[in-house]
LUMLUMRO-135180 format. One record per atom (N, C-alpha, C): x, y, z; residue number from 1. Coordinates in steps of 0.001 Angstrom, whole numbers. Atoms other than C-alpha are relative to their C-alpha. Layout:
BEGIN
(r (X, Y, Z), NUM)
...
This chain:
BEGIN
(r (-116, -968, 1079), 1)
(r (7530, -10380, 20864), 1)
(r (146, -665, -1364), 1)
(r (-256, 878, 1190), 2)
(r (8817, -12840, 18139), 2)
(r (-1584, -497, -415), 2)
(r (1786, 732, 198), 3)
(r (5028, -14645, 18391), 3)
(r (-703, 1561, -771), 3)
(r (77, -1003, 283), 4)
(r (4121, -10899, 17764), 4)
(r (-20, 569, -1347), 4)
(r (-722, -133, 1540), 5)
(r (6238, -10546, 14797), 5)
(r (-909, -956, -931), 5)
(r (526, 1063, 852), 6)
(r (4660, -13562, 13154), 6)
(r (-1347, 569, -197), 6)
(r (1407, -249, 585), 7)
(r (1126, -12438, 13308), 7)
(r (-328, 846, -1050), 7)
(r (-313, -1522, 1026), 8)
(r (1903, -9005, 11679), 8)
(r (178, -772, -1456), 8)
(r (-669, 272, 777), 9)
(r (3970, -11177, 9216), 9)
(r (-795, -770, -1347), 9)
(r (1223, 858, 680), 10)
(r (1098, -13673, 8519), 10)
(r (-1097, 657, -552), 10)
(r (1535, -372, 25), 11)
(r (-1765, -11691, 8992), 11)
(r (-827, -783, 917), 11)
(r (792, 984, -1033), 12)
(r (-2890, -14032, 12166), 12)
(r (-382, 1107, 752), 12)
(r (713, -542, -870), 13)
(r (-5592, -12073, 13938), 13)
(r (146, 1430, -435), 13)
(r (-208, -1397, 577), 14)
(r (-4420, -8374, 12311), 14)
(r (1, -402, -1594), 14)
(r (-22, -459, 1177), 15)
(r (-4074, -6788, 9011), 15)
(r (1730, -410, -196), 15)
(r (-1698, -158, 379), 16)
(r (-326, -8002, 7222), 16)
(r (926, 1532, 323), 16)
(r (-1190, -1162, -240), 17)
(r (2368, -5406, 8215), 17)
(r (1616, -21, 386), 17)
(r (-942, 166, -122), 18)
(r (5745, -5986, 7788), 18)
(r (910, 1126, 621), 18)
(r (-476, -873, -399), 19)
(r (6898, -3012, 9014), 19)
(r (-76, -599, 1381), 19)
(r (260, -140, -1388), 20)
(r (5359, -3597, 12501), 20)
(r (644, -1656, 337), 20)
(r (-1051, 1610, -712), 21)
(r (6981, -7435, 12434), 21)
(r (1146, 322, -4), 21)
(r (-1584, -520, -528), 22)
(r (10278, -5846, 11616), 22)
(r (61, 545, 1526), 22)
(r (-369, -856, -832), 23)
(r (10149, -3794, 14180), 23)
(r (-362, -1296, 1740), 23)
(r (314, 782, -969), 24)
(r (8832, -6606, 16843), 24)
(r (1448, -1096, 130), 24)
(r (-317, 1191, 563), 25)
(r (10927, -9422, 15445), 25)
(r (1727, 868, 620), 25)
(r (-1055, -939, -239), 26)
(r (13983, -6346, 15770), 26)
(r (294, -187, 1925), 26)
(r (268, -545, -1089), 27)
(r (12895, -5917, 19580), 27)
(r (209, -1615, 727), 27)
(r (-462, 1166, -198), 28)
(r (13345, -9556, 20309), 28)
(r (1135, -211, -158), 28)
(r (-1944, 524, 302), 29)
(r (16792, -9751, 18619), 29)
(r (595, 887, 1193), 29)
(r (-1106, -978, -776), 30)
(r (18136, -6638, 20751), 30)
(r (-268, -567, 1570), 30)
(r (119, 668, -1193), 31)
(r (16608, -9090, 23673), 31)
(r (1137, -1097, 328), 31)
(r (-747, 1238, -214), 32)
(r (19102, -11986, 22752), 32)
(r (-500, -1383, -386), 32)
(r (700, 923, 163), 33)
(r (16522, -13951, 21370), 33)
(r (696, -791, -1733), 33)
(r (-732, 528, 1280), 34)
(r (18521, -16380, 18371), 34)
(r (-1395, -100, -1372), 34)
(r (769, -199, 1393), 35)
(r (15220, -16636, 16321), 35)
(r (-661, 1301, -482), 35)
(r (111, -1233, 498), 36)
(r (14635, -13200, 16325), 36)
(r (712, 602, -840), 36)
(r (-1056, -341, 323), 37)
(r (17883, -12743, 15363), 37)
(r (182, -400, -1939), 37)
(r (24, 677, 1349), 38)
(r (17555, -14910, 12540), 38)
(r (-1161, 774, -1073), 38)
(r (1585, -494, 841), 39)
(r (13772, -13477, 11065), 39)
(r (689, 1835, -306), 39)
(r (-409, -1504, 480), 40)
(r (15751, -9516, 11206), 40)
(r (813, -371, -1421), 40)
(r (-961, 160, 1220), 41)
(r (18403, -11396, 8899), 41)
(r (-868, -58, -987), 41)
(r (499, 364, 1402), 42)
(r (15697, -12706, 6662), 42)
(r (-645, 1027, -407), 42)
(r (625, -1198, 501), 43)
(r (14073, -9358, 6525), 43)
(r (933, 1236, -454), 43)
(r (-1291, -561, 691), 44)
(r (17037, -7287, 5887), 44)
(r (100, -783, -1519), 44)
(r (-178, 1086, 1305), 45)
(r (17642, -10167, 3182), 45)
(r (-826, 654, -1360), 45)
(r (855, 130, 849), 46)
(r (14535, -9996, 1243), 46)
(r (-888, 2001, 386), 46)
(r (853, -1541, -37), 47)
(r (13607, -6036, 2317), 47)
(r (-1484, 497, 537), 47)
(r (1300, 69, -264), 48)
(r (10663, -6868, 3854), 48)
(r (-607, 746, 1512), 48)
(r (47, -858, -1032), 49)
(r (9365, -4002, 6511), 49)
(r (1288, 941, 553), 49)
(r (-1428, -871, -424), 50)
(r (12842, -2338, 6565), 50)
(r (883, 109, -1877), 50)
(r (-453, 434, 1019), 51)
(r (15285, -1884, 3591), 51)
(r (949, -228, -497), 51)
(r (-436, 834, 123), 52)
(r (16732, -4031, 2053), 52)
(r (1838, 0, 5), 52)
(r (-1776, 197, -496), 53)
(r (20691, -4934, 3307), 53)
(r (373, -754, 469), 53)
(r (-923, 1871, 410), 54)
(r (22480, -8091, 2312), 54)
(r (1200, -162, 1167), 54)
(r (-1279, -200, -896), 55)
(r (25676, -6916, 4820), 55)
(r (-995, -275, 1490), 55)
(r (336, 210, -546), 56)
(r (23498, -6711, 7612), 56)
(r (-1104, -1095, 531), 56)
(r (746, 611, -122), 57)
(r (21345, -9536, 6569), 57)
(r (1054, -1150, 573), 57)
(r (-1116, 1525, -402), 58)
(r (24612, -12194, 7022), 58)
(r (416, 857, 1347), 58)
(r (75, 188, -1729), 59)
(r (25351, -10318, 10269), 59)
(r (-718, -326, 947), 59)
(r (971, 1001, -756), 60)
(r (22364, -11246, 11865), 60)
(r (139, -1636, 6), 60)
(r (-499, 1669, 0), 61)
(r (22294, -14826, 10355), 61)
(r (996, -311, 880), 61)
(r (-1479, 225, -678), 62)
(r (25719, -14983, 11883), 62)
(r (353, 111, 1617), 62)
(r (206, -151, -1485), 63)
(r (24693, -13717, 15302), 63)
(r (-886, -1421, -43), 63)
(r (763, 1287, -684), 64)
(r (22013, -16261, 15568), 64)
(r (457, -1645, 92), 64)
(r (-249, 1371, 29), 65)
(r (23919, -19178, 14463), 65)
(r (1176, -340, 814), 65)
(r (-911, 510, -380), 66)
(r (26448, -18918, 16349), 66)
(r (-434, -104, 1633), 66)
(r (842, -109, -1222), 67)
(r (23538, -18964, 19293), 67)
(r (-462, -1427, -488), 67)
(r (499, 1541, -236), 68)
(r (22713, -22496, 18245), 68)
(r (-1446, -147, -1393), 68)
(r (1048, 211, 1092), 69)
(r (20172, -21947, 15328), 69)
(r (286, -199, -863), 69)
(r (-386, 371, 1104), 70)
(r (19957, -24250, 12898), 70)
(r (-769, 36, -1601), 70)
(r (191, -246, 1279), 71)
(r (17777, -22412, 10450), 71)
(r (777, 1214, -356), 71)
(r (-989, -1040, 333), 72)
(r (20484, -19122, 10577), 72)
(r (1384, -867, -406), 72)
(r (-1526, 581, 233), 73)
(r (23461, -21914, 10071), 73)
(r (69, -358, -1183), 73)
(r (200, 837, 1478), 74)
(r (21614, -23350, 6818), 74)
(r (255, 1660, -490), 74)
(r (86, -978, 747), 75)
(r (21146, -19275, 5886), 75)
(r (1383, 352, 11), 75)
(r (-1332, -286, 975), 76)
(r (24642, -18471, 6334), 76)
(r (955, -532, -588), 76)
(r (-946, 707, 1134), 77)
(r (25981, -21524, 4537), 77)
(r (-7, 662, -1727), 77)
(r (67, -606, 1804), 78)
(r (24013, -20095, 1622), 78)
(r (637, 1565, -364), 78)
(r (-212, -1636, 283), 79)
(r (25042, -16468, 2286), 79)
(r (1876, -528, -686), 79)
(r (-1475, 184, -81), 80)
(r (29047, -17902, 2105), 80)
(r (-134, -531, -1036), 80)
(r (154, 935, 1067), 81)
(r (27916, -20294, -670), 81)
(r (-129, 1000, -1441), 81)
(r (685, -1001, 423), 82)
(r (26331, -17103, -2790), 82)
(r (592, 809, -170), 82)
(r (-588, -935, -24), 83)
(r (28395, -14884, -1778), 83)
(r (-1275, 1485, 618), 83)
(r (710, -894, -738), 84)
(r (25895, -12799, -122), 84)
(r (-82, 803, 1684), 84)
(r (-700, -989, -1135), 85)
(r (26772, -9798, 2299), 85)
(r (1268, -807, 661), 85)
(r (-1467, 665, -85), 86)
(r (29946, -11406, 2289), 86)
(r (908, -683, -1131), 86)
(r (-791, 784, 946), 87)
(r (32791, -12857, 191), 87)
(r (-183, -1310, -205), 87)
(r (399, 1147, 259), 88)
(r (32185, -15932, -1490), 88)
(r (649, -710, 680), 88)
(r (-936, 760, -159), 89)
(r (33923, -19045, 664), 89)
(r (-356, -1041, 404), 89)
(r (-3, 1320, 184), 90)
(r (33019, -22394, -261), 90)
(r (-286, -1038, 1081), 90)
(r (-462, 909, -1690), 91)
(r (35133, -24050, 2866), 91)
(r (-1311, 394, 882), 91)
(r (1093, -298, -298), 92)
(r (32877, -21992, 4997), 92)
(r (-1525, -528, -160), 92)
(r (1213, 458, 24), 93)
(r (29994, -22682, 3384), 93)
(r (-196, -1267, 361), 93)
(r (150, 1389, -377), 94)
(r (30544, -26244, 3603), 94)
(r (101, -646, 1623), 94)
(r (-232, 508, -1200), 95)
(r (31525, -26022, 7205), 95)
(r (-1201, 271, 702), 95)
(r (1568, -476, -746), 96)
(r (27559, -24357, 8338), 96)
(r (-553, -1048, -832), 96)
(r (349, 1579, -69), 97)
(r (26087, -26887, 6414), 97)
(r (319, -1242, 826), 97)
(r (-320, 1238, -775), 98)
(r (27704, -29591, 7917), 98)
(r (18, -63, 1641), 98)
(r (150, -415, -1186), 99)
(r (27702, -28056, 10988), 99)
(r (-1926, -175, 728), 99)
(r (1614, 460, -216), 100)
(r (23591, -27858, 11013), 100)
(r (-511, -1276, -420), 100)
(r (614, 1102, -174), 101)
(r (23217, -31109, 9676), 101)
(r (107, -1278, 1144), 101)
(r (-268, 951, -1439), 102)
(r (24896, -32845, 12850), 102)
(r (-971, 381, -40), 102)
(r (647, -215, -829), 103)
(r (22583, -31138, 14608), 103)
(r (-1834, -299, -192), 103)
(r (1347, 596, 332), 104)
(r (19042, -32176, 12944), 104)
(r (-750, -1414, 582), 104)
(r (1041, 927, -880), 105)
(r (16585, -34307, 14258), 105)
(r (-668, -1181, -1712), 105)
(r (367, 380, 928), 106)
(r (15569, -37188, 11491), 106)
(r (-1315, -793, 589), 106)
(r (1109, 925, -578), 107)
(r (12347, -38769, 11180), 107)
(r (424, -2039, -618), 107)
(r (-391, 1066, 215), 108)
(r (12748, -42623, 11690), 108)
(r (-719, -911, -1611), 108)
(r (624, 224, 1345), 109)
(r (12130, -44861, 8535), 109)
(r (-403, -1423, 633), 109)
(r (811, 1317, -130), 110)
(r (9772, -47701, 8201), 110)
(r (365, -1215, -166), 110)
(r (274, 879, 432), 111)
(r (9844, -50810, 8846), 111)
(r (620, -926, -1429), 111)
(r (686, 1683, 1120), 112)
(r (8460, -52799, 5911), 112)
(r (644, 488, -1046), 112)
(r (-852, 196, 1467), 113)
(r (11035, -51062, 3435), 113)
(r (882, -1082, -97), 113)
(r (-1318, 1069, 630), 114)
(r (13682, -52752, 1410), 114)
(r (1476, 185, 1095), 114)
(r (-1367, -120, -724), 115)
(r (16636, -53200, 3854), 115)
(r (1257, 433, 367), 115)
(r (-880, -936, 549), 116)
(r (19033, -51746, 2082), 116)
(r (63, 1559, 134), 116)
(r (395, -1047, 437), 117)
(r (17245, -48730, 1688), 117)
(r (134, 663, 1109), 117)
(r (353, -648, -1262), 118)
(r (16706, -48175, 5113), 118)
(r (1118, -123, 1168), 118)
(r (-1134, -340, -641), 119)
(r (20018, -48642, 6683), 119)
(r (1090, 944, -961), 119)
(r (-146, -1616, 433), 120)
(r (20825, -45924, 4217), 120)
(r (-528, 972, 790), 120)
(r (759, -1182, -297), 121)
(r (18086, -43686, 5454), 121)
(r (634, 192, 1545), 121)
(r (-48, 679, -2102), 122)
(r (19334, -45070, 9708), 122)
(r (1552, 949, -426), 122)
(r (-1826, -18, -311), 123)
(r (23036, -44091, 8823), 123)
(r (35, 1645, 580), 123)
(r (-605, -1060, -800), 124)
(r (24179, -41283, 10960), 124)
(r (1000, 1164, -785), 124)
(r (-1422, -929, 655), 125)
(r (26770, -39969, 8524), 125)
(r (-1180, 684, -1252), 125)
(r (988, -937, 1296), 126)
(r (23737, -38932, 5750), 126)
(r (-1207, 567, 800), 126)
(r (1037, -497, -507), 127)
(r (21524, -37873, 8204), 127)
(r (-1441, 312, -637), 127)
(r (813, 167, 672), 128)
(r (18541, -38660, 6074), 128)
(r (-1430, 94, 843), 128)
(r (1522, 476, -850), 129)
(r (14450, -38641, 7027), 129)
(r (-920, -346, -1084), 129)
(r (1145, 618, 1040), 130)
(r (11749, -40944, 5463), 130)
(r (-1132, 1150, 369), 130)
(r (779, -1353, -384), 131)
(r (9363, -37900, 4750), 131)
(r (-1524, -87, -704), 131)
(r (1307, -237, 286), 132)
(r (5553, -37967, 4353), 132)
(r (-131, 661, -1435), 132)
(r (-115, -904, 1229), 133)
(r (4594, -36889, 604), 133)
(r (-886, 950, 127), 133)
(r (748, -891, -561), 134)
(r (1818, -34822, 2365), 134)
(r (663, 1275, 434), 134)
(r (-1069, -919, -473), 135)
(r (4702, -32581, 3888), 135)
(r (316, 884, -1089), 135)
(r (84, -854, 1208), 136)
(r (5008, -31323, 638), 136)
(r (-837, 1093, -474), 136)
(r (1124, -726, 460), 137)
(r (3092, -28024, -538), 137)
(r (857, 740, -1286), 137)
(r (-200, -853, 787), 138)
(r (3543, -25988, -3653), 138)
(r (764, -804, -821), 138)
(r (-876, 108, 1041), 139)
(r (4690, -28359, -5866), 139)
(r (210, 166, -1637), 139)
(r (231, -624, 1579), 140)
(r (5465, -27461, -9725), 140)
(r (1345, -924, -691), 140)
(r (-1157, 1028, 793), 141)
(r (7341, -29960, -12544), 141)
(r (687, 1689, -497), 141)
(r (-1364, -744, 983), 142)
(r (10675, -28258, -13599), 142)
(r (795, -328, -705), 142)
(r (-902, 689, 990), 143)
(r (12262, -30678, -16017), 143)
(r (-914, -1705, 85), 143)
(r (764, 1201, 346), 144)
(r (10928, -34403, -17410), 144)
(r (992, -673, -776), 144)
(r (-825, 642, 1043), 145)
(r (13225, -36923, -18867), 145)
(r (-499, -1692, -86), 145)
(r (340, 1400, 141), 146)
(r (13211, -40677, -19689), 146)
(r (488, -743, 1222), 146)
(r (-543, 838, -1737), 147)
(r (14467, -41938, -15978), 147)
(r (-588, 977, 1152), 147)
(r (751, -480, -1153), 148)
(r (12957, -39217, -13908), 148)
(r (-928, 1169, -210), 148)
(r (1302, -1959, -166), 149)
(r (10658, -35575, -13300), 149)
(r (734, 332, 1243), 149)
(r (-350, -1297, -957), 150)
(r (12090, -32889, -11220), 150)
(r (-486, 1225, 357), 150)
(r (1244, -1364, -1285), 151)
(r (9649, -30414, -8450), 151)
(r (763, 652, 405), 151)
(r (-627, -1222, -795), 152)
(r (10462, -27727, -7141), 152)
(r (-1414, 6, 1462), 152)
(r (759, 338, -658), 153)
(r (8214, -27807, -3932), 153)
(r (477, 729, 1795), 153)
(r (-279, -574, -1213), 154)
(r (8067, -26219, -383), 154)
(r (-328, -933, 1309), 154)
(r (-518, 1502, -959), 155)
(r (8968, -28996, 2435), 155)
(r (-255, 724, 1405), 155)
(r (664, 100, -1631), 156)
(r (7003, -28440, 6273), 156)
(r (806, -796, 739), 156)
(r (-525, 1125, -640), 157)
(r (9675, -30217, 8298), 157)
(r (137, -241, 1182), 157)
(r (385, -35, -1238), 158)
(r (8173, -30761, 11401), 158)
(r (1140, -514, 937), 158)
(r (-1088, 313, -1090), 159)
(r (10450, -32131, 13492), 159)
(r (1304, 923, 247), 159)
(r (-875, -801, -196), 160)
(r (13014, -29789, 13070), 160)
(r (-673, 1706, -202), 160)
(r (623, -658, -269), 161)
(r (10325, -27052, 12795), 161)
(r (473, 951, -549), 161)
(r (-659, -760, 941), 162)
(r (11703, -25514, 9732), 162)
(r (-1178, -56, -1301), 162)
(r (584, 584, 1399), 163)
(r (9979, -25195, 6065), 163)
(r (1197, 910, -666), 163)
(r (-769, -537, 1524), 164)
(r (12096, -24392, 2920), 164)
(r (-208, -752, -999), 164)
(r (695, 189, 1257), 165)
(r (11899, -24831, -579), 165)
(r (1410, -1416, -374), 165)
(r (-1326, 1166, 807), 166)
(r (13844, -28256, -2046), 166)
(r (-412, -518, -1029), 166)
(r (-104, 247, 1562), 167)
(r (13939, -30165, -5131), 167)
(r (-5, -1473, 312), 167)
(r (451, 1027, -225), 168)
(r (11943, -33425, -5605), 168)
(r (161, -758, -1428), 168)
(r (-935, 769, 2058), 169)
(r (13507, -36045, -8481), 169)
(r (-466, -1520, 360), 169)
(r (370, 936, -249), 170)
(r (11188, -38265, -8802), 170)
(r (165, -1394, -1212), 170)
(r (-665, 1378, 901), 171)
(r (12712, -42059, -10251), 171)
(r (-1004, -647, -505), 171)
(r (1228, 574, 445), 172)
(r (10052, -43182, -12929), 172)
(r (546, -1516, 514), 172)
(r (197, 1667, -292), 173)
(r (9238, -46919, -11924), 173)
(r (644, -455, 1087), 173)
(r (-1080, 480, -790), 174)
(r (11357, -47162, -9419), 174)
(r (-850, -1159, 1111), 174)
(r (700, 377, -713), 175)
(r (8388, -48731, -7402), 175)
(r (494, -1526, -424), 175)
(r (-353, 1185, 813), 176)
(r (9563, -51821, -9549), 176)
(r (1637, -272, -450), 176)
(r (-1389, 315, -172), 177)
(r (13409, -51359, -9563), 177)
(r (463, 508, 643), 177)
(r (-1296, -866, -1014), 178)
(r (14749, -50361, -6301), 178)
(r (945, 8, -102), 178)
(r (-1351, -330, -33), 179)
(r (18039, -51075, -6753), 179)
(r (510, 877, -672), 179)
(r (-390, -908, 993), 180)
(r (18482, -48719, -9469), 180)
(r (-336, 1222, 1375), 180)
(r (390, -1191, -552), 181)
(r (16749, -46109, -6942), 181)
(r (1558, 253, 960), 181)
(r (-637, 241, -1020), 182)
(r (18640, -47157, -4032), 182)
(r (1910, 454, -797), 182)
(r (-1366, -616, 434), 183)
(r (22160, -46818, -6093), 183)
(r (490, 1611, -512), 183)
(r (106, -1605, 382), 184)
(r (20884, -43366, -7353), 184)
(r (217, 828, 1531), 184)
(r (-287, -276, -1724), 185)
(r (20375, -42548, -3544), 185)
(r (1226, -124, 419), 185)
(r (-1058, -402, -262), 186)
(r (23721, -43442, -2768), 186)
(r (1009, 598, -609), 186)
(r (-914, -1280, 260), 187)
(r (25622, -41121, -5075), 187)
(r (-465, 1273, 374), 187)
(r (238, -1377, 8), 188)
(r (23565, -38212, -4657), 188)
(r (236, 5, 1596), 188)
(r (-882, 337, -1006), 189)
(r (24543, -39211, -731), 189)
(r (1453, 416, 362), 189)
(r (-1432, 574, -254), 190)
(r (28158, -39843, -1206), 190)
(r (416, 1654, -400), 190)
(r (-1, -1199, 767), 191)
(r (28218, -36234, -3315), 191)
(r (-271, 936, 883), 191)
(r (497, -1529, -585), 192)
(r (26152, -34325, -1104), 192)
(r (1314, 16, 1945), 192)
(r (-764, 93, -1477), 193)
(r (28545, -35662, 2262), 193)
(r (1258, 578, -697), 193)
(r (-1168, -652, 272), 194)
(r (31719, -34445, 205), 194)
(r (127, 1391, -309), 194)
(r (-207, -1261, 385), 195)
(r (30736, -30928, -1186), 195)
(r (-2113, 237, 378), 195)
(r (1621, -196, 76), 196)
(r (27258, -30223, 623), 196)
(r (-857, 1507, -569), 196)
(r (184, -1081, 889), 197)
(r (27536, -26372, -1011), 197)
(r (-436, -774, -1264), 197)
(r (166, 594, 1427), 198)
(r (26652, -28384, -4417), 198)
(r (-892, -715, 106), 198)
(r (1070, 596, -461), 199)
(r (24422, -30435, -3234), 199)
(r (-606, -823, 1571), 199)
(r (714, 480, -903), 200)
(r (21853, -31730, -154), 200)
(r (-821, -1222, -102), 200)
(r (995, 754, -112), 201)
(r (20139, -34299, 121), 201)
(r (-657, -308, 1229), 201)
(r (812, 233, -1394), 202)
(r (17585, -34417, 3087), 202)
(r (-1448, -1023, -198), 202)
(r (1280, 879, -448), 203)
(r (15568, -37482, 2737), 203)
(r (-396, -857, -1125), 203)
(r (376, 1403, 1384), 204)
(r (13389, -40266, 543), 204)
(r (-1666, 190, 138), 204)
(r (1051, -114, -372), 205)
(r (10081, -39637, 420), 205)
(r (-580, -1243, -1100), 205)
(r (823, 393, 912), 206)
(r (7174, -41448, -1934), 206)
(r (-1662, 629, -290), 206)
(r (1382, -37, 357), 207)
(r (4426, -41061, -4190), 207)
(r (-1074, -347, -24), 207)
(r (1250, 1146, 417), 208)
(r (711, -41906, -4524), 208)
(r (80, -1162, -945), 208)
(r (-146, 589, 1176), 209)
(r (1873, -43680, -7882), 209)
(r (1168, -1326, 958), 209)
(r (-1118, 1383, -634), 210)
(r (4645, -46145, -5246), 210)
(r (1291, 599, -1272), 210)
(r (-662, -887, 218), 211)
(r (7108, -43710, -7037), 211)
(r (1348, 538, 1452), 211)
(r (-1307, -929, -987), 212)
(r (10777, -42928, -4784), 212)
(r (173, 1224, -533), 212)
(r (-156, -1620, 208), 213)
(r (11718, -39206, -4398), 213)
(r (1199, -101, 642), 213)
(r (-963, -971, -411), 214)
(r (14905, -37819, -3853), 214)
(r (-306, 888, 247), 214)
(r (-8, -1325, -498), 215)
(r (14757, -34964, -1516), 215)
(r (720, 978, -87), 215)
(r (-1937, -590, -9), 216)
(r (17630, -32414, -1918), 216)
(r (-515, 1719, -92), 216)
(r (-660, -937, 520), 217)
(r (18960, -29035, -2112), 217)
(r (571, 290, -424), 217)
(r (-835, 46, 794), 218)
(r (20539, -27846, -4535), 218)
(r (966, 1774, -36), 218)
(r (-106, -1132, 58), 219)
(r (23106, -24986, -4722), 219)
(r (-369, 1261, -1320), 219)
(r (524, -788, 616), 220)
(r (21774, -21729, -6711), 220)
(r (1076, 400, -503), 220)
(r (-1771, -579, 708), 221)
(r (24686, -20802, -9775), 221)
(r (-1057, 850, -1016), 221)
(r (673, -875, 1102), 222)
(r (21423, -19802, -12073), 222)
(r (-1462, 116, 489), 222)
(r (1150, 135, -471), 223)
(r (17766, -20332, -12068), 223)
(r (-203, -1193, 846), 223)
(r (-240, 1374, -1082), 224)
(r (16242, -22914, -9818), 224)
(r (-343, -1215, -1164), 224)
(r (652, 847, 1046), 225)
(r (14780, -24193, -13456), 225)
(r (1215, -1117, -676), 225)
(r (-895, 747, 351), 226)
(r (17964, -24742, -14548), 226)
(r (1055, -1041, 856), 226)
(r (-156, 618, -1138), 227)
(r (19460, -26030, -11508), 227)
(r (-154, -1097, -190), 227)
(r (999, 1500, -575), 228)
(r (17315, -28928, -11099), 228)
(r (237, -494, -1155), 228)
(r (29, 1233, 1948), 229)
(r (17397, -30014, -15177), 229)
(r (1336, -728, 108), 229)
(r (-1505, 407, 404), 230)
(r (21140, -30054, -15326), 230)
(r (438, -1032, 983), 230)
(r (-597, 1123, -724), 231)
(r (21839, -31768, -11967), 231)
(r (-696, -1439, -566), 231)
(r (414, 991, 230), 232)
(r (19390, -34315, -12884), 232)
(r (560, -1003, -1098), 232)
(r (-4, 845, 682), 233)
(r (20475, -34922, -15932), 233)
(r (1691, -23, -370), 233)
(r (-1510, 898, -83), 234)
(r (24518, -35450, -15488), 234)
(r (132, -840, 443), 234)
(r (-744, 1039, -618), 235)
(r (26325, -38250, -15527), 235)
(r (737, -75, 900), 235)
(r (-768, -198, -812), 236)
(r (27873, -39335, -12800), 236)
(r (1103, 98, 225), 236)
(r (-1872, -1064, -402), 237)
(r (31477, -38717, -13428), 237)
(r (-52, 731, -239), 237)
(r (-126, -1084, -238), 238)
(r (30354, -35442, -14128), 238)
(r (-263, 525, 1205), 238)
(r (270, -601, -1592), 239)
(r (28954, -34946, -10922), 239)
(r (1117, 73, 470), 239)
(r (-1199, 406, -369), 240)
(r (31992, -36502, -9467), 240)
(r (1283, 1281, -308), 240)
(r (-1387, -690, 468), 241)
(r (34324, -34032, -11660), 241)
(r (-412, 1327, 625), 241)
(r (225, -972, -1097), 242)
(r (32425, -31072, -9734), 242)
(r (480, 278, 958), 242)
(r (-387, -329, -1580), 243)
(r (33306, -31847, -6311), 243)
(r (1669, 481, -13), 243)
């Protein structure tokens, strides 16, 4: 039924109809199925074939994650984070984050990097993945300064068989001063393992240009425009004075 839901949802092989995926996607959840469970939340959420209800969108999330799904554990970090169909609570939020990132699958990193770099990316406690820049679709500049450019961009993450939207900060030259990268990498690291409501970081990718990327999520307080400018461009004992 869920497979069902998706076609409706897509338009694979029928005409789009969100109505008729709610209602499939619905018929799966009342089966026990956790990603059904999860796709009613996101349609409740966003109003899509039913309408729209934020209370019942974090009860779903909330059923499914507590069935082992770790794209309903990322949704109700943000619902707790947000404050959406529920009271805002931080702790919480920080505890479904951290909770779904145990549980992720990373892709291994190469080789023939810099050493350093890559028993960063290996460490268990940042749960990091060296990520294809192909994996990337939809990307669009949202800020430009004299040390980096910041994407907004929609991330295919096969292995864990998720896509969502994250925020790509890419370190001019860095192709030519890793260590600068590599030290940038470990605060936005050290930051995102202490308050991961504030920030994510999932990964290191690169450019055609031999360009490092910071991968991340970032939490939503305004636009995503502004978001992305401001983190980028604080200093780091402001970051620091955040957490």
């Amino acid at each position: 039924m869920q497979d069902v839901s998706l076609c409706y949802y897509y338009g694979i092989g029928v005409e789009i109809n969100y109505r008729k995926s709610f209602e499939y996607c619905k018929r799966s959840a009342d089966l026990g199925n956790a990603y059904g469970m999860c796709s009613v939340g996101k349609r409740y959420n966003y109003g899509e074939g039913v309408d729209q209800d934020k209370n019942k969108a974090f009860e779903y999330y909330k059923k499914s994650a507590n069935m082992g799904s770790k794209m309903a554990m990322y949704n109700v970090a943000g619902c707790y984070r947000n404050g959406i169909g529920t009271k805002r609570d931080i702790q919480n939020a920080n505890y479904w984050f951290r909770k779904r990132r145990r549980l992720l699958k990373t892709n291994k990193s190469p080789d023939h990097i810099n050493p350093e770099l890559k028993r960063i990316l290996d460490d268990e406690k940042f749960k990091l993945s060296w990520i294809d820049y192909n994996e990337f679709k939809d990307i669009e500049e949202e800020g430009k300064g004299g040390f980096a450019t910041v994407y907004s961009a929609n991330w295919s993450d096969g292995i864990n068989h998720t896509w969502r939207d994250v925020a790509l900060k890419v370190i001019h030259n860095s192709n030519e001063n890793e260590q600068e990268f590599i030290q940038e990498l470990k605060n936005y690291c050290e930051i995102g393992y202490a308050n991961p409501s504030f920030l994510n970081c999932d990964g290191v990718s690169r450019n055609d240009d031999g360009d490092y990327i910071i991968v991340m999520q970032i939490a939503a307080k305004g636009s995503l425009r502004q978001n992305l400018v401001e983190v980028s461009q604080l200093e780091w004992k402001d970051k620091l004075n955040i957490l």
